[in-house]
N, C-alpha and C positions, 0 to 999 in steps of 0.2 A: 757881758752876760753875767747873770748873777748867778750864784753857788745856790741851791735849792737845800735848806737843810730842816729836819722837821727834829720837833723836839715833844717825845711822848710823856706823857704825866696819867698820874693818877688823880692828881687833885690836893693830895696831903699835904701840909704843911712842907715836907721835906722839898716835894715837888715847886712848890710855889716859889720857894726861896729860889731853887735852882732857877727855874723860868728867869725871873728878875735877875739872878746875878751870871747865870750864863748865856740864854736864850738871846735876851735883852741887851747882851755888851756886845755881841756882832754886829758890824759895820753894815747899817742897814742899806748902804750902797752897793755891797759885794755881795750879801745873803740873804737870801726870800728866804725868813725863818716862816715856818708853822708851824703853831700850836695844835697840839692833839690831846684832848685828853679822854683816853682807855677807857675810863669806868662811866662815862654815857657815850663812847663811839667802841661800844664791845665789837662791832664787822670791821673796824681796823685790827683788831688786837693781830691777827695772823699775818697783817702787813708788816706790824712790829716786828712781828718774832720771824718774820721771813728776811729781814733787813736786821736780825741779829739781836734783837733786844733782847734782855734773859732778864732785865728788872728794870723799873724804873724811877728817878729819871732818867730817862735817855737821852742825844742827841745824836741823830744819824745823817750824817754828811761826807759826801765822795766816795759812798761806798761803805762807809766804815760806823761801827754803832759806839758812840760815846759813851758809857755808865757813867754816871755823875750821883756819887752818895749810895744811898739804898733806902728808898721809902717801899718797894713792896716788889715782890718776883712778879713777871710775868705771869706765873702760872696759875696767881691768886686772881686776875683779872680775865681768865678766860672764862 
């Protein structure tokens, strides 16, 4: 069974990079990655921040919210 891990963006430059250099290098036989991105799915943004997100990019998998860089807090996308 595969690891479910979602990876939140904003869309920014910062964010895009991450996508591609983190999102992207998990072993897509072990992780159903999804992309989300915040600033046109604003009725996730509370899924984020209830799964720990405080900025993004994120990645949240097992439980646990990854920070990766800092392109924008959370609380500018609510």
């Amino acid at each position: 069974m595969k690891t479910k891990a979602i990876f939140y963006h904003a869309g920014c430059p910062v964010c895009v990079a991450a996508e591609h250099s983190v999102a992207n290098a998990l072993d897509p036989s072990r992780y159903a990655v999804e992309s989300v991105h915040l600033g046109t799915s604003k009725a996730r943004v509370k899924e984020a921040v209830a799964a720990g997100v405080k900025s993004v990019p994120a990645l949240v998998m097992n439980g646990a919210a990854f920070h990766i860089n800092f392109g924008a807090s959370i609380d500018a996308l609510k």
